[in-house]
N, C-alpha and C positions, 0 to 999 in steps of 0.2 A: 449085089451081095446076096451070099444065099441066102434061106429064112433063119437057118438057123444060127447063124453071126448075127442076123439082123435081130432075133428075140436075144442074145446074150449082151451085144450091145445097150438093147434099151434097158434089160436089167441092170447092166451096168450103171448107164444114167442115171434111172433112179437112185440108186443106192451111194452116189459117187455127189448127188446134189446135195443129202443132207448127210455124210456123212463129217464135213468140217464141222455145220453145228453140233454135230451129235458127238466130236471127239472136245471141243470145246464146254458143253455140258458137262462132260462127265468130268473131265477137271475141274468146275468147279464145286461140283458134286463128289469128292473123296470120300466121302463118309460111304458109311454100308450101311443106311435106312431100312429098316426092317426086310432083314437076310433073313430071308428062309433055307432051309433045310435044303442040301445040295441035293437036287434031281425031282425038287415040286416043280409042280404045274407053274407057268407062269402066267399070270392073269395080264390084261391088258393095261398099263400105265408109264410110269417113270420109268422102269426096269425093261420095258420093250421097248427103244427106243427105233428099232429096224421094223419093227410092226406099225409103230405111228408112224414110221414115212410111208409104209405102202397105204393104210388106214385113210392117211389125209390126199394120198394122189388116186386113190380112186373112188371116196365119196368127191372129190371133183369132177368125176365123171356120172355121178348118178343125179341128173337134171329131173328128167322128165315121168309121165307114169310111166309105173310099168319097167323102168330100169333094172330095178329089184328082182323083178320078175324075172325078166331075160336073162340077165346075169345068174340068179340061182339055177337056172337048166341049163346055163353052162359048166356051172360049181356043181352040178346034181346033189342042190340041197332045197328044201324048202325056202320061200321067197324070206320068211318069219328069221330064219337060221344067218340069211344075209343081213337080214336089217337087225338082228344082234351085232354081227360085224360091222358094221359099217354105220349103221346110225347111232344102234345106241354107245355103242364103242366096248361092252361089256364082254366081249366076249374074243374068243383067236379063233381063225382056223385053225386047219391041222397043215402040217407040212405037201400035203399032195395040193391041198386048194390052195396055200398060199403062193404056192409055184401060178398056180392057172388063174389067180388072180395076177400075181407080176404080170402076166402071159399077156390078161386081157386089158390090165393099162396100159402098155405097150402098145397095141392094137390098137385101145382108145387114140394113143399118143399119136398113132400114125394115122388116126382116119380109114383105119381101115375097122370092115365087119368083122367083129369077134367072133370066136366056134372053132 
């Protein structure tokens, strides 16, 4: 399969594992809890629900020292700017990292070296 069916695939997976919880959730969640103003920032919570699946599949991937590390010179961010994302939970990428983080769980997913 070329690489690039094989990165759309994995995207898929992911997004395709929690997407029954996440369609389940929101029905039972109808209400609109504190709606903000069409076209704010979204911060990271309830309301991201596409952000906490990738959030939680790739702090599965950050075991060891130094993970942090490697990962933000692939993200070309400080190690600090990852572990808002991913540890403390506080924060989102932007749309170009959260692509190249999909990118690199996938990678993680496959065993193969990220970059």
């Amino acid at each position: 399969m070329p690489h690039s069916l094989t990165l759309i695939a994995g995207l898929v997976d992911i997004f395709v594992d929690g997407a029954v919880d996440i369609a389940a959730e929101s029905q039972r969640k109808r209400k609109f809890r504190n709606r903000r103003r069409l076209g704010a920032t979204l911060r990271p919570g309830e309301n991201t629900p596409m952000w906490n699946l990738l959030w939680r599949e790739a702090q599965s991937h950050i075991h060891r020292y130094g993970d942090q590390a490697k990962l933000g010179r692939i993200l070309q961010v400080p190690r600090q700017r990852v572990s808002a994302f991913l540890t403390a939970g506080r924060e989102m990428s932007d749309a170009e990292r959260a692509v190249q983080l999909m990118a690199w769980v996938i990678a993680q997913r496959q065993g193969r070296p990220p970059g």
